[in-house]
C-alpha positions as a printed Julia matrix, in Angstrom:
459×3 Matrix{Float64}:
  51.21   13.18   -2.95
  53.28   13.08   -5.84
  52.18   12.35   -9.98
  52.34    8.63   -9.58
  50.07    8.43   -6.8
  47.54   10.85   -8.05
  47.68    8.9   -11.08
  47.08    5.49   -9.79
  44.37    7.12   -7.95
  42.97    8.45  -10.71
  42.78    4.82  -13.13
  41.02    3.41   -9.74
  38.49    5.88   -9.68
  38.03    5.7   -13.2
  37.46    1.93  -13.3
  35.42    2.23  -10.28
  33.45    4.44  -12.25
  33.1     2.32  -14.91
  31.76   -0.4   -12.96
  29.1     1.56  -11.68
  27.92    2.79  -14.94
  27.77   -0.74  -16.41
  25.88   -2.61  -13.55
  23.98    0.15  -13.58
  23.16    0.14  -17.72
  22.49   -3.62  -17.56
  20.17   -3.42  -14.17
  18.22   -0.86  -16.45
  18.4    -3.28  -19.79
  17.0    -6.18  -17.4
  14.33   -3.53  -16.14
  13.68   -2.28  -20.03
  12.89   -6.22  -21.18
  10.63   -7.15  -17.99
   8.64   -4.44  -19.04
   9.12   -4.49  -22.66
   8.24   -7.94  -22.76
   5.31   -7.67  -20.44
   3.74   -4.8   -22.6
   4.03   -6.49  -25.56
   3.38  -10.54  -24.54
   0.83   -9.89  -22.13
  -2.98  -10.28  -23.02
  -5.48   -8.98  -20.66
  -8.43  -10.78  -20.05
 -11.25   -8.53  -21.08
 -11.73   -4.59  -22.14
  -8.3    -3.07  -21.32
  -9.89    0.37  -20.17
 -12.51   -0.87  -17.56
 -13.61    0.57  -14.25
 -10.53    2.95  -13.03
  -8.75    2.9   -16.4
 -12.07    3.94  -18.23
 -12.72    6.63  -16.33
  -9.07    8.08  -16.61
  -9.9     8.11  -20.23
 -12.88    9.81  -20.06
 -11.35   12.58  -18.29
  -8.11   12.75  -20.54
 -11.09   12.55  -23.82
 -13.5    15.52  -22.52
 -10.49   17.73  -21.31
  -9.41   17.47  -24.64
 -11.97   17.43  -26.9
 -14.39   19.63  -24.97
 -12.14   21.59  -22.92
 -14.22   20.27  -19.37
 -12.97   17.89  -16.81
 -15.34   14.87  -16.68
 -15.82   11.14  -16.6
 -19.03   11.29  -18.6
 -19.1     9.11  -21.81
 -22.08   12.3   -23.14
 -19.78   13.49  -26.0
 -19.08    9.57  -27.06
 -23.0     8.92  -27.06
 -24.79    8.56  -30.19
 -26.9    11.81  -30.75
 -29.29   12.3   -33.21
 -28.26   13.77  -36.91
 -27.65   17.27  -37.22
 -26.93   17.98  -33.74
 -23.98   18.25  -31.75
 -23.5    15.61  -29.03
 -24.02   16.66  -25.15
 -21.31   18.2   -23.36
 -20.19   16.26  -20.38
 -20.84   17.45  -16.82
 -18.06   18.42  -14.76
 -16.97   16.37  -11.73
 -13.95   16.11   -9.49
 -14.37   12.32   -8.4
 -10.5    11.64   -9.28
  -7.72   14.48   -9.49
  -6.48   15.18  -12.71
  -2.33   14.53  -12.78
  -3.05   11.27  -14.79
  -5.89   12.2   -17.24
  -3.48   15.0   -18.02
  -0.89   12.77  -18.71
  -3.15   10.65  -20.76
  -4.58   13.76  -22.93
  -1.0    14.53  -24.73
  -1.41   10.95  -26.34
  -5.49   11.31  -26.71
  -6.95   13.14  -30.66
 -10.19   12.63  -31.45
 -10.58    9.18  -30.69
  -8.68    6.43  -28.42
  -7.15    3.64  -31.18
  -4.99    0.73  -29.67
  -2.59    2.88  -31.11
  -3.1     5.15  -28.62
  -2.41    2.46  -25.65
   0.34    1.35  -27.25
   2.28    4.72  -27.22
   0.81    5.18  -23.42
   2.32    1.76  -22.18
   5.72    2.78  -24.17
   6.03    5.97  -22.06
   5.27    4.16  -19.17
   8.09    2.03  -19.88
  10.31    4.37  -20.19
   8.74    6.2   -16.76
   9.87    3.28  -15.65
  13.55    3.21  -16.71
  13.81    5.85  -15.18
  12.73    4.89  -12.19
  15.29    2.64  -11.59
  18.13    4.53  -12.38
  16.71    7.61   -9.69
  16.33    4.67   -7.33
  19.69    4.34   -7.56
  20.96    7.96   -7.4
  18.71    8.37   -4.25
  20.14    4.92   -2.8
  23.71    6.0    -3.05
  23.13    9.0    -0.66
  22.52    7.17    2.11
  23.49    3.59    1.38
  27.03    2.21    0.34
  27.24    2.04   -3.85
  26.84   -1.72   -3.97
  23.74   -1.62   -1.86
  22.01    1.37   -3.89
  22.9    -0.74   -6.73
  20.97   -3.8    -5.58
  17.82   -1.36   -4.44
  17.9    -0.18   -8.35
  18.06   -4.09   -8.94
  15.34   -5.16   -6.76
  12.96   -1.89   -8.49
  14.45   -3.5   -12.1
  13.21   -6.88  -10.9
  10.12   -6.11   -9.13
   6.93   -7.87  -10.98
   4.62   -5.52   -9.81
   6.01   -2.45  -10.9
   7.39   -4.49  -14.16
   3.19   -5.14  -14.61
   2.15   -2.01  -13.53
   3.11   -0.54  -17.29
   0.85   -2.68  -18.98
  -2.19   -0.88  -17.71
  -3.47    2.62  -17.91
  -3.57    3.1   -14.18
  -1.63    5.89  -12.22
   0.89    3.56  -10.39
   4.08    4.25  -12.72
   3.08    7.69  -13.27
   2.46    8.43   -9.65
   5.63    6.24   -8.71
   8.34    8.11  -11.19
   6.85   11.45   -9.54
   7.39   10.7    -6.21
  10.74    8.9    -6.53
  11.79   12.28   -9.21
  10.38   14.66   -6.18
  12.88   12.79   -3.3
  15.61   12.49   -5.8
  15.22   16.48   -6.27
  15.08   16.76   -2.21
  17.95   14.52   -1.96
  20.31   16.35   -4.12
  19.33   19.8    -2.22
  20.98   18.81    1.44
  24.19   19.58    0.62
  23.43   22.7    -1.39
  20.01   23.8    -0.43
  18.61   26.3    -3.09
  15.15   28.56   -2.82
  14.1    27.32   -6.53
  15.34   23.79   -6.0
  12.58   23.11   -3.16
  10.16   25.03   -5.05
  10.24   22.3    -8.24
  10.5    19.74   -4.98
   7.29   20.78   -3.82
   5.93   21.24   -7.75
   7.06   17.79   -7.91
   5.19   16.46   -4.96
   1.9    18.36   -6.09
   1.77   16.63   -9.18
   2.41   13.39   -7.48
  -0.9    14.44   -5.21
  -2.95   15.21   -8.24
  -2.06   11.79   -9.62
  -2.85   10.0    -6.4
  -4.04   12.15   -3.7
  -2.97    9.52   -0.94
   0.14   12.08   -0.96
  -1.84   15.56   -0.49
  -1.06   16.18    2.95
   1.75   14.48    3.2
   3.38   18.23    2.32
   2.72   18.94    6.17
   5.27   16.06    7.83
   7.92   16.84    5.39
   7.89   20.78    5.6
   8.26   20.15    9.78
  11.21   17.66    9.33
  12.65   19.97    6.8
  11.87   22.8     9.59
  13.92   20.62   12.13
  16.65   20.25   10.25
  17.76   22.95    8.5
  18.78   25.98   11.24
  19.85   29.05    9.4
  17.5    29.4     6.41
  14.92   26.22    7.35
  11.72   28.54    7.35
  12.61   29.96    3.83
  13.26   26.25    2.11
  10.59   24.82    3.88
   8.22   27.83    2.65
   9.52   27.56   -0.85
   8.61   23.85   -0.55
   5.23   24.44    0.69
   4.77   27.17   -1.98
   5.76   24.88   -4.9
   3.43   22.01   -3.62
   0.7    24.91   -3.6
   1.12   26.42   -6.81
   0.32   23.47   -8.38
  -1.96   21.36   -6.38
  -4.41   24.72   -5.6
  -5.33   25.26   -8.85
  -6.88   22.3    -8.42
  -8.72   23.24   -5.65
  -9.43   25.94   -6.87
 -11.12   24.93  -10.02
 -13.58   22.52   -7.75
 -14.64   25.52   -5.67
 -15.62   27.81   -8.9
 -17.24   24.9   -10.81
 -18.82   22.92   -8.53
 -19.02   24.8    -5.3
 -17.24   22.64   -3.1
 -13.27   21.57   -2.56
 -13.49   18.0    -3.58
 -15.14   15.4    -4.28
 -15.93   13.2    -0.83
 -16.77   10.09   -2.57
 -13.74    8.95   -2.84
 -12.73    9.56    1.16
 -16.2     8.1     2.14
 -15.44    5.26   -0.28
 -11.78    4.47    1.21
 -13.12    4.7     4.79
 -16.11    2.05    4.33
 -14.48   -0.46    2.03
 -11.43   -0.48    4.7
 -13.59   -1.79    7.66
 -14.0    -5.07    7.23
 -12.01   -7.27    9.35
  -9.48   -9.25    6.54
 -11.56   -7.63    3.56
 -14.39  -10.17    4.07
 -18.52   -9.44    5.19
 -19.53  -11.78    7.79
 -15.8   -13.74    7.42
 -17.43  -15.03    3.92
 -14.74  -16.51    1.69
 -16.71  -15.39   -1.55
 -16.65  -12.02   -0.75
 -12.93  -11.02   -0.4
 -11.57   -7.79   -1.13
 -15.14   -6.32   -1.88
 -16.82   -7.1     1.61
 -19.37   -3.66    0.35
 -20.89   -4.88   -1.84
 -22.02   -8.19    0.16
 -23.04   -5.91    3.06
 -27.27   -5.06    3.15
 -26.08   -1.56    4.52
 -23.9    -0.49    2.39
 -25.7     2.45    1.05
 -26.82    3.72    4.74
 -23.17    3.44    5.83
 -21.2     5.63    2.7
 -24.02    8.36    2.91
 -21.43   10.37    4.37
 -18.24   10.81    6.03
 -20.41   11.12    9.19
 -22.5     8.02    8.29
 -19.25    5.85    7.83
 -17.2     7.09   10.88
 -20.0     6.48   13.09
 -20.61    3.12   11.82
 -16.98    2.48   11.99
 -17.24    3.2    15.99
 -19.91    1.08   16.58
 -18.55   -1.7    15.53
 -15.36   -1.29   17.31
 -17.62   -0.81   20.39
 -19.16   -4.18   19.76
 -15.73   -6.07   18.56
 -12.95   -3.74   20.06
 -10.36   -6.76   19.96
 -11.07   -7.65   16.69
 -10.79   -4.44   14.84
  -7.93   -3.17   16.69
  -6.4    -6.34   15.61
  -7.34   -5.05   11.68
  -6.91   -2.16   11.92
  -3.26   -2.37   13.38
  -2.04   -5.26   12.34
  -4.37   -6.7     9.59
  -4.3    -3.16    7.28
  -0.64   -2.88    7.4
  -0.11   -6.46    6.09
  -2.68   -6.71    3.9
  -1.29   -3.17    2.03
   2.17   -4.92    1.9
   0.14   -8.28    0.8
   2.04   -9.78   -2.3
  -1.0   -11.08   -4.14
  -2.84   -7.89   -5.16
  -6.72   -8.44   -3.9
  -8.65   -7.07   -6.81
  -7.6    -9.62   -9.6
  -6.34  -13.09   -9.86
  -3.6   -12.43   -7.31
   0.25  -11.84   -7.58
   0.92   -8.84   -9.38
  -1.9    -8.2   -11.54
  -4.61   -6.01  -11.15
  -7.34   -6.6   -13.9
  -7.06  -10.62  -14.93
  -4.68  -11.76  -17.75
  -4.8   -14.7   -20.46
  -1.24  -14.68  -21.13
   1.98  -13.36  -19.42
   5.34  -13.68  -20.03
   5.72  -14.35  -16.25
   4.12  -17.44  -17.21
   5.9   -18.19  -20.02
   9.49  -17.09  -20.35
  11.9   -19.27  -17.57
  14.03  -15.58  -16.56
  10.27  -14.04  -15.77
   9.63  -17.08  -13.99
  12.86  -17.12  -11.95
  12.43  -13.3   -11.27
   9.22  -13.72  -10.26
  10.21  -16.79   -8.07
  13.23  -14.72   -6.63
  10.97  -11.96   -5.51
   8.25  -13.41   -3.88
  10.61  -15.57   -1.71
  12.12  -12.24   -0.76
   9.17  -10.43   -0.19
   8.52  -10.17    3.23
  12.14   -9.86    4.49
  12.25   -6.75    2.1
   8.71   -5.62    4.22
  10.21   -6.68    7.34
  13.49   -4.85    6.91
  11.93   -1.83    5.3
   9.96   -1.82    8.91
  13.04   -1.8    11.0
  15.15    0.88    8.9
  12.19    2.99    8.9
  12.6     2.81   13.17
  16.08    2.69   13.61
  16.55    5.91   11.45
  15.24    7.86   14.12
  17.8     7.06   16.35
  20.76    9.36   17.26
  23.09   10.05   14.03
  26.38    8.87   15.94
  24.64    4.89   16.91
  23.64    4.9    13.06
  27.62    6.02   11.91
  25.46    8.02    9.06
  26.21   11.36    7.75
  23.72   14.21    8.5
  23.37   14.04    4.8
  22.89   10.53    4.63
  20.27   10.35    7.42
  17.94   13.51    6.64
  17.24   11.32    3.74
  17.0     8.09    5.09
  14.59   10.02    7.32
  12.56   11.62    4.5
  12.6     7.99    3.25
  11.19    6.45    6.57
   8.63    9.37    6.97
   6.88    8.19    3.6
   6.34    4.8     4.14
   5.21    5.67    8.27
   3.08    8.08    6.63
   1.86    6.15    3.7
   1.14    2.72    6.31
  -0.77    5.15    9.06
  -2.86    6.44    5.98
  -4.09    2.62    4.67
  -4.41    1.86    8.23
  -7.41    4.6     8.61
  -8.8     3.88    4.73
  -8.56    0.58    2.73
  -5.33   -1.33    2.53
  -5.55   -2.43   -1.3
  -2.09   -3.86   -1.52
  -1.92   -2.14   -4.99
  -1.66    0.82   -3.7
   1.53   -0.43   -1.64
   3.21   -0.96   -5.51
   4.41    2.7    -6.24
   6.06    2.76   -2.53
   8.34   -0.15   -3.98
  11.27    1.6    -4.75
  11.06    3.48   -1.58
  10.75   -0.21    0.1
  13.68   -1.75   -1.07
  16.1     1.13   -0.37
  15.26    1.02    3.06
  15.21   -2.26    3.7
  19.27   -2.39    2.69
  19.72    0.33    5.44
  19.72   -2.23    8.63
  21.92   -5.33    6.91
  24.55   -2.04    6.39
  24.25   -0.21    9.78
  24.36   -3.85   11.05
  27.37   -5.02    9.43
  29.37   -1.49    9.82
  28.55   -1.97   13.75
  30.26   -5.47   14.1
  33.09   -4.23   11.74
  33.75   -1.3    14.0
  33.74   -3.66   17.33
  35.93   -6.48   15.91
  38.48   -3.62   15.0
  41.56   -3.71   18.0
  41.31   -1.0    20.39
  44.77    0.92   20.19
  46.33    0.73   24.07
């Protein structure tokens, strides 16, 4: 090849290049001002720290002000003059990856201030998001196509309204896209300490939502089947990283409170996720909290025991009905695009004002979004089949299809998990990211199959 060739190869990479980095800076400036704007225009209807978000606090307040992990509002109670307030008793009810996250913006009180600079770093979380959206895209989809996954995460409504709360969904959903972005980047130079910050990565992802905590098993075995020469030593130092940090949790509950966790939580997923279509008795009025409508509530969520066995007596009496729920109804309602526990679409706690309501683009991307919704779900379904197929009908390298595999093996895992517990399609909203990537993977397996049969077959 001589100098003129290498150098005309070299402006066309360079503009290429160039083209990537600015679609990719203004796909993150549209993501910065969906979120910016929703931070700062949006007025929630109500206390901002209520229910889940108030107890978050609590945590992130004792831990740092009395050293002890615990929802109790004892230290904020008035006491009597002259004496120190009660400390707060320890609990485990929720893991502690977001209160921790909360407690480096916490003092000695909780201002608006203080919300402020939490929704800020959530926005930025969230930049950067879409910009590892894209990184992982590109190693198993064309360029253009990881490009429009980064621009469908940009877009996305519910992840743009996720920052406005102090919930764990950005958190949780930077970790786990940072944690495949980190496993991503090791298949083509697999290193001992790079899977150990994978697994780090995917522990602190668990203690922010422990939906993920055993997910560590599926991935170590695919990594296992992969990799032949060193696969027990990556897939140990993966296993190790996810346990040096998510044990010390563990840990910690054993010592202080005698027991591993907290079962509330499990019993609490299990019973509010039997109810055929989220309703008691097929009431309207009681949708998405059938529980609390139900006279036998409290007998049921005595224990795991209590709620599993009333769980298989009513599929002895219905059998049709909550097979039908449980595996078909759970997996659409998770994907649902009206979240059930608020006023629907995106939000979780009720809002007075929105920019989605306001502002024509919002309104457009909002519009743009829903109508694509379901393809996205649909497609995301298929990919995460077809990847499983043999490397050679998929025209993917090995690369390429460990982690569209990884990929697929999250959302399978993540569905089959809401299928057993409750299906609140808010939970779905971290898994975004992960949707959209792999619903791009069919249209371009499709459309690289006809290419390769309409090319002439050389006689």
């Amino acid at each position: 090849m001589n100098s003129t060739s290498l150098l005309t190869r070299q402006i066309t990479l360079d503009r290429r290049s160039l083209w990537i980095i600015a679609s990719l800076f203004i796909i993150a400036l549209i993501g910065a001002d969906l979120r910016l704007q929703s931070v700062f225009q949006t007025e929630i209807e109500g206390p901002a720290i209520r229910a889940d978000a108030r107890d978050y606090v609590l945590y992130a307040y004792n831990l740092k002000n009395s050293g002890i992990y615990s929802r109790s509002d004892a230290a904020l109670s008035i006491h009597e003059p002259d004496t120190s307030p009660a400390l707060p008793a320890p609990d485990a009810l929720r893991t502690p990856g977001y209160p921790l996250f909360l407690s480096l913006f916490i003092g000695s009180g909780f201002t608006g201030q203080t919300i402020q600079n939490i929704l800020l770093t959530q926005v930025i979380l969230g930049i950067f998001t879409i910009l590892l959206t894209y990184d992982l895209g590109q190693r198993f989809l064309s360029t253009p196509l990881a490009l429009l996954a980064a621009l469908l995460t940009a877009l996305s409504p519910h992840l743009a309204t996720a920052t406005i709360y102090v919930l764990t969904e950005t958190l949780f959903c930077f970790l786990i896209t940072l944690c495949f972005w980190q496993l991503a980047r090791l298949i083509n130079k697999p290193a001992f300490a790079g899977f150990l910050i994978a697994g780090a990565l995917l522990g602190a992802a668990a203690l922010t939502r422990p939906a993920v905590q055993y997910f560590i098993v599926p991935l170590a075995l695919l990594l296992l089947a992969f990799w032949k020469p060193a696969r027990f030593r990556l897939a140990g130092a993966l296993v190790l990283g996810f346990a040096l940090t998510f044990l010390p949790w563990t840990a910690r509950n054993l010592y202080t409170l005698g027991k591993a966790s907290d079962e509330s939580l499990m019993i609490g997923t299990l019973h509010h996720g039997m109810y055929p279509d989220f309703l008691y008795n097929d009431d309207p009025k009681t949708f998405a909290y059938p529980y609390r409508y139900d006279p036998g509530s409290a007998r049921i969520a005595q224990s795991i025991h209590s709620v599993v066995s009333e769980i298989g007596h009513r599929f002895q009496a219905e059998p049709a009905r909550y097979l039908k729920w449980f595996l078909i109804g759970k997996p659409l309602m998770l994907w649902s695009w009206n979240l059930t526990e608020s006023i629907g679409g995106p939000f979780v706690y009720p809002v007075r004002s929105t920019p989605y309501a306001s502002l024509p683009y919002f309104r457009w991307s909002y519009q743009l979004m829903e109508g694509l919704h379901w393809l996205l779900v649909a497609l995301a379904a298929l990919g995460s089949v077809l990847v499983w197929l043999p490397r050679r009908w998929l025209g993917l390298t090995d690369p390429a299809l460990l982690t569209a595999r990884m990929i697929a093996l999250l959302l399978l895992f993540y569905v089959a998990l809401h299928m057993v517990g409750a299906p609140f399609p808010r939970y779905s909203v971290p898994m975004r990211p992960f949707l959209y990537a792999m619903a791009l993977l069919p249209p371009m397996i499709a459309y690289r199959r006809i290419s390769q049969l309409r090319k002439p077959s050389l006689l």
